[in-house]
C-alpha positions as CSV (number, residue, x, y, z in Angstrom):
1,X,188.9,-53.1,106.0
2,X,191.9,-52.6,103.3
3,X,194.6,-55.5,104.5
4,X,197.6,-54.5,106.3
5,X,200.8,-55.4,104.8
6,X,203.6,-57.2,107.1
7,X,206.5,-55.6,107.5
8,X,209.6,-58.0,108.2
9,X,210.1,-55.9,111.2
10,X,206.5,-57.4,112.4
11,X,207.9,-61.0,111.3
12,X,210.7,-60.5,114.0
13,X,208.5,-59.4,116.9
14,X,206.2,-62.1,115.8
15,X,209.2,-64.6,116.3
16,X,209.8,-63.0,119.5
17,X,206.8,-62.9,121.0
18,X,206.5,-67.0,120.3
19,X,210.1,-67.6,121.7
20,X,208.9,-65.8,124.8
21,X,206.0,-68.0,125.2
22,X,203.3,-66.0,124.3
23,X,200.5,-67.7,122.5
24,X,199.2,-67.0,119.1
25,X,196.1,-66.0,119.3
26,X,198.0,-62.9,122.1
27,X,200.1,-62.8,119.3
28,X,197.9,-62.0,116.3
29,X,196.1,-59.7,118.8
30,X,199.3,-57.6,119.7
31,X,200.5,-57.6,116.3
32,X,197.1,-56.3,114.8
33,X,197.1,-59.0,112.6
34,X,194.3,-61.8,111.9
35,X,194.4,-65.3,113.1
36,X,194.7,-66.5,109.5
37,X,197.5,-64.2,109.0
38,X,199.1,-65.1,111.9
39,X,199.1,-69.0,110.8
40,X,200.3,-68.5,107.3
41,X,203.7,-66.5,108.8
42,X,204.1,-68.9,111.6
43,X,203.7,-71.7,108.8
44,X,206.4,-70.3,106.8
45,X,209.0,-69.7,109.4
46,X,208.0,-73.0,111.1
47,X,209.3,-74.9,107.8
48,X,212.4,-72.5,107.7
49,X,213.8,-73.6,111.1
50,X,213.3,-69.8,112.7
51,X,210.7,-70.0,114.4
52,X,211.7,-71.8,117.6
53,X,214.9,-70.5,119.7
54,X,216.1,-68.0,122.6
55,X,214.6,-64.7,122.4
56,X,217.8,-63.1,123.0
57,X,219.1,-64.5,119.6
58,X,216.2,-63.3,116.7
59,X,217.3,-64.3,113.2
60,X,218.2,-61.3,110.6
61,X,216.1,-59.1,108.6
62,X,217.2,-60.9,105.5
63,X,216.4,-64.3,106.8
64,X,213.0,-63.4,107.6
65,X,212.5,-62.3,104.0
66,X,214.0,-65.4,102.7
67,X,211.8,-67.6,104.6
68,X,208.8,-66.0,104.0
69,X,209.6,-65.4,100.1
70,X,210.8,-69.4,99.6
71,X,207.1,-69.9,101.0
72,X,205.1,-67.8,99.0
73,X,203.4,-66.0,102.8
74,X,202.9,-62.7,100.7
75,X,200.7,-63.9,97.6
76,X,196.9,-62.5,98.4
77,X,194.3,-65.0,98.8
78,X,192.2,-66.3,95.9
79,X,189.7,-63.9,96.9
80,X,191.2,-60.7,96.9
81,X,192.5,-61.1,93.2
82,X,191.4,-58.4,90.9
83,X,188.0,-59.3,88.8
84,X,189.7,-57.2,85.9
85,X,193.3,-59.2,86.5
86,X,192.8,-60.2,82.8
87,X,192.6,-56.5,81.2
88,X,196.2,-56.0,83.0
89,X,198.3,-55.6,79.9
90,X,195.5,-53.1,78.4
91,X,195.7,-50.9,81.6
92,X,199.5,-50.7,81.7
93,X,199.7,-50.0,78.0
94,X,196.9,-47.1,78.9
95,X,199.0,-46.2,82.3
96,X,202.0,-45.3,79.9
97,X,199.9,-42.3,77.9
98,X,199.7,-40.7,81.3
99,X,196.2,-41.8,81.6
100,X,194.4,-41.8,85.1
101,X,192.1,-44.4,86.7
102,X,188.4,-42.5,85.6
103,X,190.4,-41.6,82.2
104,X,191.2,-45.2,81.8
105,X,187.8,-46.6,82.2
106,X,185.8,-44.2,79.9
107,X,188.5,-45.3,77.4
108,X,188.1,-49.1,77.9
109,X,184.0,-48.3,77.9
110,X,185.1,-46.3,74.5
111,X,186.8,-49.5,72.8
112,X,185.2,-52.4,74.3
113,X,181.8,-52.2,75.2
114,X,182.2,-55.4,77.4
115,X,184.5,-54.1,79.6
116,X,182.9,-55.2,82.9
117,X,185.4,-53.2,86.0
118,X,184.4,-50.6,88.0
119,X,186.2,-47.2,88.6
120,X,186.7,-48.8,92.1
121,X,188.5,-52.0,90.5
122,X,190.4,-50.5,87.8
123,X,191.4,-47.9,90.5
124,X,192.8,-50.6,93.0
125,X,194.5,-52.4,89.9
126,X,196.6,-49.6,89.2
127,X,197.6,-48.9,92.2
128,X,198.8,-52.5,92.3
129,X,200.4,-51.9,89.0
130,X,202.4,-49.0,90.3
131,X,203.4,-51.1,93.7
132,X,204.5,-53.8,91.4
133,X,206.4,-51.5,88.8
134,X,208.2,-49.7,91.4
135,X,209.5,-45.8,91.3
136,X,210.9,-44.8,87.9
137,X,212.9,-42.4,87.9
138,X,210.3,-40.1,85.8
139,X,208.1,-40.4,88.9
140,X,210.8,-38.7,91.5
141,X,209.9,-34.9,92.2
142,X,213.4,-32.9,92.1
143,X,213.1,-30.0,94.0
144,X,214.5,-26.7,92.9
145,X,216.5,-24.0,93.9
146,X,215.2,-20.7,92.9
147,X,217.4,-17.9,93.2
148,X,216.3,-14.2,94.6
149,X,214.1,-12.4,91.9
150,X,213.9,-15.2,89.5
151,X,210.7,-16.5,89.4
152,X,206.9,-15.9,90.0
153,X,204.7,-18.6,89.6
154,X,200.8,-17.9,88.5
155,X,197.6,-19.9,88.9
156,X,193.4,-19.0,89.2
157,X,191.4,-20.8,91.7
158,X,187.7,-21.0,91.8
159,X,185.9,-19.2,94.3
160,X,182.3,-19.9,93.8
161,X,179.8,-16.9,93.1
162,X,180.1,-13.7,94.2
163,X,177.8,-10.5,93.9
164,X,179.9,-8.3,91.5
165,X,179.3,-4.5,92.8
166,X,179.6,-3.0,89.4
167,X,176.6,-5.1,88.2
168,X,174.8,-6.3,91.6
169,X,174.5,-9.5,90.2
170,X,175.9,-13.2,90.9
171,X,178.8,-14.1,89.3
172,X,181.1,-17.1,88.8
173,X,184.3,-15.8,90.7
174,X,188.1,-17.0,90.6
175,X,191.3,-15.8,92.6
176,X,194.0,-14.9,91.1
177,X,197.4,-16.1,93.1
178,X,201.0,-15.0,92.1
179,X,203.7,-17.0,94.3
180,X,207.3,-15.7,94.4
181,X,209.8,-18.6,93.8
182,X,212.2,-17.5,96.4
183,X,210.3,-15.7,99.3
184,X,207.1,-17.4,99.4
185,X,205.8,-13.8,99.3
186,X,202.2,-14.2,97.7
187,X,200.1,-11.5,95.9
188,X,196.3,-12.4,94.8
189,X,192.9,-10.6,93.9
190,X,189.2,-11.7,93.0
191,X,188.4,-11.6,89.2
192,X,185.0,-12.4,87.6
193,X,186.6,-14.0,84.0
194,X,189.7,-15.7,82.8
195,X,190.0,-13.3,79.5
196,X,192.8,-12.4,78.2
197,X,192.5,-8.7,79.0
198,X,191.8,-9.6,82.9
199,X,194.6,-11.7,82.5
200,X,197.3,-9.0,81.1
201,X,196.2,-6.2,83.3
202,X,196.6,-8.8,86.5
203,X,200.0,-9.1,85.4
204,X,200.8,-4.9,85.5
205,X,198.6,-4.7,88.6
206,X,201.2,-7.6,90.5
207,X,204.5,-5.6,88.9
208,X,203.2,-2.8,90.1
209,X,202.7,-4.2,93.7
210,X,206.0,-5.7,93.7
211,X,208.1,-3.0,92.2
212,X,209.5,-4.4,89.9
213,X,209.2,-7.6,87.4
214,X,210.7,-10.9,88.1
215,X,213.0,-13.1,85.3
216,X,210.7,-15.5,84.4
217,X,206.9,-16.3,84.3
218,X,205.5,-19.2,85.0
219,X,201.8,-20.1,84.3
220,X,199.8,-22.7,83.9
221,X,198.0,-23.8,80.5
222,X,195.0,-21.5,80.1
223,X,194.2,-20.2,77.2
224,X,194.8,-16.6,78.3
225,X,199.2,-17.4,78.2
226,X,199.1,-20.5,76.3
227,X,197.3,-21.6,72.8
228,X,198.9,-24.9,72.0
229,X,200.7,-26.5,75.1
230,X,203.7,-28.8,74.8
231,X,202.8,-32.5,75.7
232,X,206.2,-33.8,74.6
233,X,209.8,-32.5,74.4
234,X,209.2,-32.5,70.3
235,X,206.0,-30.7,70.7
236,X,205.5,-26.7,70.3
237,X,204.0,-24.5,72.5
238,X,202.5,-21.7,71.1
239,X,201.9,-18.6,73.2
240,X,199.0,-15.7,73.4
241,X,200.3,-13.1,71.1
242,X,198.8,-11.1,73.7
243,X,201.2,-12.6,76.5
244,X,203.9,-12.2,74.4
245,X,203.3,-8.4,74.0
246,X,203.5,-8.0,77.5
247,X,206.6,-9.9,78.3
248,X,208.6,-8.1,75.6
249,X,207.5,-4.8,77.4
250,X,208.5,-5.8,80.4
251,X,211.6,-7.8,79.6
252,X,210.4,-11.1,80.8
253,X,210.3,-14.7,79.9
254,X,207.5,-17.2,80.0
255,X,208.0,-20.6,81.0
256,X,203.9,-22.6,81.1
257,X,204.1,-25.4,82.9
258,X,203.9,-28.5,81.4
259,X,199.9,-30.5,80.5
260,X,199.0,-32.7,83.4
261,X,202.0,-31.1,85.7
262,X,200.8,-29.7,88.0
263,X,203.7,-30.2,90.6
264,X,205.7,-28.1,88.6
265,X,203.8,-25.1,89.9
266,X,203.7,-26.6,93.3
267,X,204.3,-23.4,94.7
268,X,201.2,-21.6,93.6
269,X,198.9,-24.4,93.9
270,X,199.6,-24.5,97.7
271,X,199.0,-21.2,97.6
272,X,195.2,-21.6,95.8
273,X,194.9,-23.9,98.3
274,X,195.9,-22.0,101.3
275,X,194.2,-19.0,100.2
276,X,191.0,-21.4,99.6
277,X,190.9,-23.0,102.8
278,X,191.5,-20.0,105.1
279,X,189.5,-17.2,104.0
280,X,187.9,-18.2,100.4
281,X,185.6,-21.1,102.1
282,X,181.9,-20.9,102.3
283,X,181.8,-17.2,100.2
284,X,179.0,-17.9,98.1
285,X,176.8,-14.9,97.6
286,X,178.8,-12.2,99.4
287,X,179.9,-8.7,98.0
288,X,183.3,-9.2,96.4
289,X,184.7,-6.1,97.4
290,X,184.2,-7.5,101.2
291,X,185.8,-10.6,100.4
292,X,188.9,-9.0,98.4
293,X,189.1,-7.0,101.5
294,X,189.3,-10.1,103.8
295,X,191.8,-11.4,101.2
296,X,194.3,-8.4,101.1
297,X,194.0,-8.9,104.9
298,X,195.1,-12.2,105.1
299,X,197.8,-12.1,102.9
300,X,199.3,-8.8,104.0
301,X,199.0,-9.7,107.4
302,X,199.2,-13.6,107.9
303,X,200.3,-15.5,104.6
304,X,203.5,-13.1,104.0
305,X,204.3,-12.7,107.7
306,X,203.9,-16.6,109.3
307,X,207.2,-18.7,108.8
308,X,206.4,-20.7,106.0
309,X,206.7,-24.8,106.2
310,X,208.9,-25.3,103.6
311,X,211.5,-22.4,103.8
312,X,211.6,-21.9,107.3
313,X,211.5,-18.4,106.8
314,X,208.9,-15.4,107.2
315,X,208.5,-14.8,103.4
316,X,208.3,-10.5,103.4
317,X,211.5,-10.9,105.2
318,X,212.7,-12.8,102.5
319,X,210.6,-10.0,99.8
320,X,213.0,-7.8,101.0
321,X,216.3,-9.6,99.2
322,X,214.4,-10.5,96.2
323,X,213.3,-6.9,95.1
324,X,216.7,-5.7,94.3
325,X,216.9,-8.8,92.0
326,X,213.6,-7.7,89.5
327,X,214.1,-5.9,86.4
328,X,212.9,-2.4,86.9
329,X,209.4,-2.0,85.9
330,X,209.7,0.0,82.7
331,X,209.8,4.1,81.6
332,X,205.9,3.5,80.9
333,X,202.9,2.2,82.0
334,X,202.1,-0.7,80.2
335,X,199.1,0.2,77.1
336,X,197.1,-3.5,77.2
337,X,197.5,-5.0,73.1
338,X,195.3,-7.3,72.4
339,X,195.9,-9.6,69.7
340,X,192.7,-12.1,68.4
341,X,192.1,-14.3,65.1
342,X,188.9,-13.6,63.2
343,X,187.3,-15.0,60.1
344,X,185.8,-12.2,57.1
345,X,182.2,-12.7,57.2
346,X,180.5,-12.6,53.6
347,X,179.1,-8.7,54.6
348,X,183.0,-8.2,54.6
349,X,182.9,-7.5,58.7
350,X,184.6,-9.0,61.7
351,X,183.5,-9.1,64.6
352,X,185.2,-8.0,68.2
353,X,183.4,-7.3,71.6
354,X,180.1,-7.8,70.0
355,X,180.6,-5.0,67.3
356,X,181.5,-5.8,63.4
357,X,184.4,-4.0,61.6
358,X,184.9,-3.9,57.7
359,X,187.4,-5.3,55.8
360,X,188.5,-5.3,52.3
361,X,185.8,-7.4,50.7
362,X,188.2,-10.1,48.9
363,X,189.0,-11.2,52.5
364,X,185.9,-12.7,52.8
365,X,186.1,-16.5,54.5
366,X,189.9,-15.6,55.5
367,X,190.9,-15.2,59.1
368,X,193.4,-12.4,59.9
369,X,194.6,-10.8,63.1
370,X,193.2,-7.9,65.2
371,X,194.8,-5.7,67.0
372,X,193.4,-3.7,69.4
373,X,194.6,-1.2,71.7
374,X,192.1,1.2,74.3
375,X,191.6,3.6,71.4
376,X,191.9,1.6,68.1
377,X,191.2,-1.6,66.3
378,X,193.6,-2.7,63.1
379,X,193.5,-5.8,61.0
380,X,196.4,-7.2,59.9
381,X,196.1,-9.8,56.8
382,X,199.8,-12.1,55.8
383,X,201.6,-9.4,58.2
384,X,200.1,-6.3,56.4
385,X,197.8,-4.0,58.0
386,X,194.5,-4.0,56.0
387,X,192.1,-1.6,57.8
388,X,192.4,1.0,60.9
389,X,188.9,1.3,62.5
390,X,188.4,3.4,65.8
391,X,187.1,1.9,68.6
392,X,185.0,3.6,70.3
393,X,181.9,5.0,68.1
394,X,178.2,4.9,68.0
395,X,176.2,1.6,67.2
396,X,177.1,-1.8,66.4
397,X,179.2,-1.2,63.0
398,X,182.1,0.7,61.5
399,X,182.3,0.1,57.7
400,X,184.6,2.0,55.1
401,X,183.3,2.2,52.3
402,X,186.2,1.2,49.9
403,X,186.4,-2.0,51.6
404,X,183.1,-3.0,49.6
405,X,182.9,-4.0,46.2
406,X,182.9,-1.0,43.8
407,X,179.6,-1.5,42.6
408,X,177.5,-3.1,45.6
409,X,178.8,-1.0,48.0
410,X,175.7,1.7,47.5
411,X,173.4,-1.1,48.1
412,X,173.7,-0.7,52.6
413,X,172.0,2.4,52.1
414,X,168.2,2.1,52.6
415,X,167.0,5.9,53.3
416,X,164.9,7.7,50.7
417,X,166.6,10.8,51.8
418,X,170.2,9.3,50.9
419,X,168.6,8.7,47.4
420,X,167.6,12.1,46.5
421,X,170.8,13.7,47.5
422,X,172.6,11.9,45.1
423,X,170.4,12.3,42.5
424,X,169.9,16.3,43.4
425,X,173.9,16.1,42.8
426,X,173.5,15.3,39.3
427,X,170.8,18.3,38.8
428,X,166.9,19.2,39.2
429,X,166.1,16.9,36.6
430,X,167.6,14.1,37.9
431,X,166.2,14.6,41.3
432,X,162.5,15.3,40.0
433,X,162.7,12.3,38.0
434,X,163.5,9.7,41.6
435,X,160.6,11.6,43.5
436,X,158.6,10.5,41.0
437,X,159.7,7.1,41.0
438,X,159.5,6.8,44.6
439,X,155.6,7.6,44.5
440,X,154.8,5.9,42.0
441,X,153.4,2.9,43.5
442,X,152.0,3.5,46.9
443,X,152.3,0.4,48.2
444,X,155.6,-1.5,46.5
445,X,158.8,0.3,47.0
446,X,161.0,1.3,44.4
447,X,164.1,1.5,46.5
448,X,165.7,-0.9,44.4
449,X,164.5,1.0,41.3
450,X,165.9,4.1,42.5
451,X,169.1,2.4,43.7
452,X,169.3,1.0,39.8
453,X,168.6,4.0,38.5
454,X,171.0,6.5,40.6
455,X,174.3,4.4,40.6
456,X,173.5,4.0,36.3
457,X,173.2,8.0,35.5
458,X,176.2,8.6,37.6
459,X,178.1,6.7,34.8
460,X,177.3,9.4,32.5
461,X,178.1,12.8,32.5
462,X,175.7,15.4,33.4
463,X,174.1,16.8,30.7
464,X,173.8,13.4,29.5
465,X,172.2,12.4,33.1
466,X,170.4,15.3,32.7
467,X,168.6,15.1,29.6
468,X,167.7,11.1,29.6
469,X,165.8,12.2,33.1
470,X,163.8,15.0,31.5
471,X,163.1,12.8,28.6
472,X,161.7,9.9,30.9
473,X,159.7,12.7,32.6
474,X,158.3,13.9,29.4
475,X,156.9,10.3,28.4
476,X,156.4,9.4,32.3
477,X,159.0,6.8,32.2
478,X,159.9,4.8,35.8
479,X,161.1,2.1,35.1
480,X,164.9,1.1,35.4
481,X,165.0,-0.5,32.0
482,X,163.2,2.1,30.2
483,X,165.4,4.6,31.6
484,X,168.6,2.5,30.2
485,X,167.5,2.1,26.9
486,X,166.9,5.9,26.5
487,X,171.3,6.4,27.0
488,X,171.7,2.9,25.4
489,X,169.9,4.1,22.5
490,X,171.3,7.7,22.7
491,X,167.6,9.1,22.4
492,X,168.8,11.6,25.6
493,X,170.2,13.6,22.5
494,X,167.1,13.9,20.6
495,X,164.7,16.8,20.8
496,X,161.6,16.5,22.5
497,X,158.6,16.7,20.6
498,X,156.9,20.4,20.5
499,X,153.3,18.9,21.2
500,X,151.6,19.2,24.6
501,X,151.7,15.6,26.3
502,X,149.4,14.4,28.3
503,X,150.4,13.7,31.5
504,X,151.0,10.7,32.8
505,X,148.4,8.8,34.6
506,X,145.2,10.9,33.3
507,X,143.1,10.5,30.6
508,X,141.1,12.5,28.1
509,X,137.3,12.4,28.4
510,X,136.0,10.2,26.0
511,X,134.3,12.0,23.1
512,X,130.8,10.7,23.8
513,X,131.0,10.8,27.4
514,X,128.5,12.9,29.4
515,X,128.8,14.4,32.7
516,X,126.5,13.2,35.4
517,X,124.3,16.6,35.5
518,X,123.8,15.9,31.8
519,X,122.5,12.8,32.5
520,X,120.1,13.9,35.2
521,X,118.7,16.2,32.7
522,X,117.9,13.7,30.2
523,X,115.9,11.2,32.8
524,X,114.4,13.5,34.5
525,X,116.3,12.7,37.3
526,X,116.4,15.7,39.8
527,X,119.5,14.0,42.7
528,X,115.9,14.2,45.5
529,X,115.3,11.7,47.7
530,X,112.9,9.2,45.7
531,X,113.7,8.3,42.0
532,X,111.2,9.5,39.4
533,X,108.4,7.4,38.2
């Protein structure tokens, strides 16, 4: 059992009790106190002369404390003295970066292996650290005033899982909780993520439900509001561009609350808490819609029409003097804007919600920004806007073609069809001359050929396209290099000989060459089922 301190009002009745005769052990028994205890006080006012008189007359507080202090009575045993006492000085200095008891062990296990405490000691010896310290005034909670319409503080608690009816499946689940400064009045609503879309169209849903939009916001560091949180006075916070968006539309401020502060949103985590402990217990595995039911119901009904502990006062009562102190919710609705870094991959894409956009291809390794709204998706590079994309098409990627480089950008397409189109453009010839190429290997493809050879003749103009194809015709030509040479060498411009060709890939018969029935002649050889003798 943890040792009871002795209060000097304890000391007194202890001198009291002896004065009036009653002996120690009764003493020590009516004083909840041990024997030993009892002793070591008794010891220390004996020596002080206050121990013995009428019991009408009791010496002062002050006295008491004297005594016992000259004495030493309140020093702990031997026994009870920490087993870490000597890493003192290391915990305080830890104490002072706002570390806690488990974060100060991992970081003495961190830099000194040997570090022999438990969480249990090194919990007890800062506890006696702060008893010994004292209150600063850092540590004293000033409690303020918030006027009518001001502010709205905003927090998620975790639920557990819950089946989500739009995918019958289990889900992690949080509650979303929105706590007016002044009334106490509370708003909240199951969620299944903590994105930054949820988070946005939480925040019109709760403006909406209220009426209007209170003065300032005030959220705690998730990554949805906040990107870089303020751990010092000379540190910056940096907001979602996102959040931002939304507070200029609505004409409100954001204030986060500070990293490891969680007293500064006092207001809201009670509210997690109350909401937790009522109705959001034990949930795991029911329908969501039920339990936002049983939510709505309890906040409508109980959490926004009890008297509330602090205020004294039945918060929609109070609701009903705030709302004439919101800004009015603006001429429109609210369109969601999503703002989100991305880096250029090397195919000169980015990637949002799973599907790649292009970019202009000497972006590559760069990150800009996206914006997205429910229709459209723009990238913005050093302020300027780079690339317009819609958002909604078929498959998985949206790519302009002027965004690749001017001569690779032909290369994505890997359909035969595509091929002869473009070589059809350029005229009969041209066309005749890829077919060929295509079949002329059945098993290697000549995509790459074809690709070669296509995006080459449409440097040229047409006749000239024209003629170096019926040329490599002529002599059966397929090969990308041959076909170069011919415009290279400005042989497209020569005549064709008059002379038949042969075509390519067949030979002449040989000029001593016999046909088979020839040869059956001359052995004797009639094709029947035996040969001849």
């Amino acid at each position: 059992m943890a040792r009871r301190r002795v209060s000097m009002d304890r000391l007194l009745e202890l001198v009291r009790l002896h004065r009036l005769g009653v002996a120690p052990r009764e003493v020590a028994r009516l004083l909840e106190m041990s024997p030993n205890t009892e002793r070591r006080y008794r010891g220390a006012l004996e020596s002080s002369g206050l121990y013995d008189g009428p019991a009408a007359e009791l010496p002062s507080l002050s006295e008491l404390k004297a005594a016992v202090g000259a004495r030493g009575a309140t020093v702990l045993p031997t026994h009870q003295r920490s087993q870490i006492e000597g890493w003192r000085p290391t915990i305080e200095k830890l104490m002072e970066g706002k570390l806690r008891p488990k974060g100060i062990r991992r970081r003495l296990l961190e830099e000194h292996p040997d570090f022999p405490g438990t969480y249990a000691q090194v919990k007890r010896l800062v506890a006696t650290i702060r008893r010994a310290r004292g209150v600063r005034a850092e540590d004293v909670a000033i409690p303020v005033e918030t006027a009518p319409g001001q502010v709205v503080q905003l927090d998620f608690g975790y639920v557990g899982k819950l089946v989500d009816p739009s995918t019958h499946t289990l889900r992690k689940a949080w509650v979303f909780v929105a706590v007016l400064g002044y009334s106490r009045a509370m708003w909240a609503k199951i969620v299944f993520d903590q994105k930054v879309t949820t988070w946005i169209q939480l925040h019109v849903e709760l403006f909406e439900a209220l009426g209007g939009v209170p003065q300032v916001m005030v959220p705690d560091n998730l990554k949805a509001a906040v990107i870089r949180a303020a751990f010092t006075p000379k540190d910056e916070t940096a907001l979602n561009r996102s959040y931002r968006e939304l507070a200029r539309h609505y004409g409100c401020r954001i204030d986060p609350t500070p990293p490891y502060s969680p007293q500064k949103k006092g207001k809201v985590e009670s509210g997690v808490k109350y909401l937790k402990t009522s109705v959001l217990q034990d949930r795991h595995g029911q329908d969501a819609q039920q339990v936002q039911r049983l939510l709505s119901d309890l906040v409508a009904n109980e959490a926004n029409q009890r008297i509330h502990g602090t205020t004294r006062r039945i918060p929609q009562e109070l609701l009903a003097h705030e709302v004439g102190e919101f800004r009015p919710l603006p001429g429109t609705r609210y369109e969601p804007i999503l703002w989100r870094k991305a880096k250029v991959h090397t195919d000169c894409h980015v990637q949002f919600d799973k599907r790649l956009f292009s970019v202009p291809w000497r972006l590559v390794g760069r990150e800009v920004w996206l914006l997205v709204t429910s229709t459209s998706l723009y990238v913005y590079a050093d302020d300027t806007r780079v690339a317009t994309h819609a958002l909604h098409f078929r498959g998985s990627r949206s790519t302009c073609e002027a965004h690749l480089p001017e001569h690779r950008r032909d290369l994505r397409h890997r359909s035969r069809e595509h091929w002869e189109k473009r070589a059809d453009r350029m005229g009969e010839q041209v066309g005749g001359l890829v077919r060929e190429i295509f079949d002329s290997d059945d098993v290697l493809s000549q995509l790459r050929t074809v690709q070669a050879v296509v995006t080459y003749l449409e440097e040229f103009p047409p006749h000239r396209a024209t003629a170096a194809a019926k040329r490599a015709r002529f002599y059966g030509i397929t090969g990308y290099g041959a076909i170069k040479k011919i415009l290279v060498k400005g042989l497209d411009m020569e005549p064709l000989p008059t002379a038949v060709m042969q075509v390519s890939g067949q030979l002449d018969a040989p000029h001593f060459a016999r046909d088979l029935s020839q040869l059956s002649l001359l052995s004797g050889w009639t094709g029947g089922e035996h040969e001849p003798h």
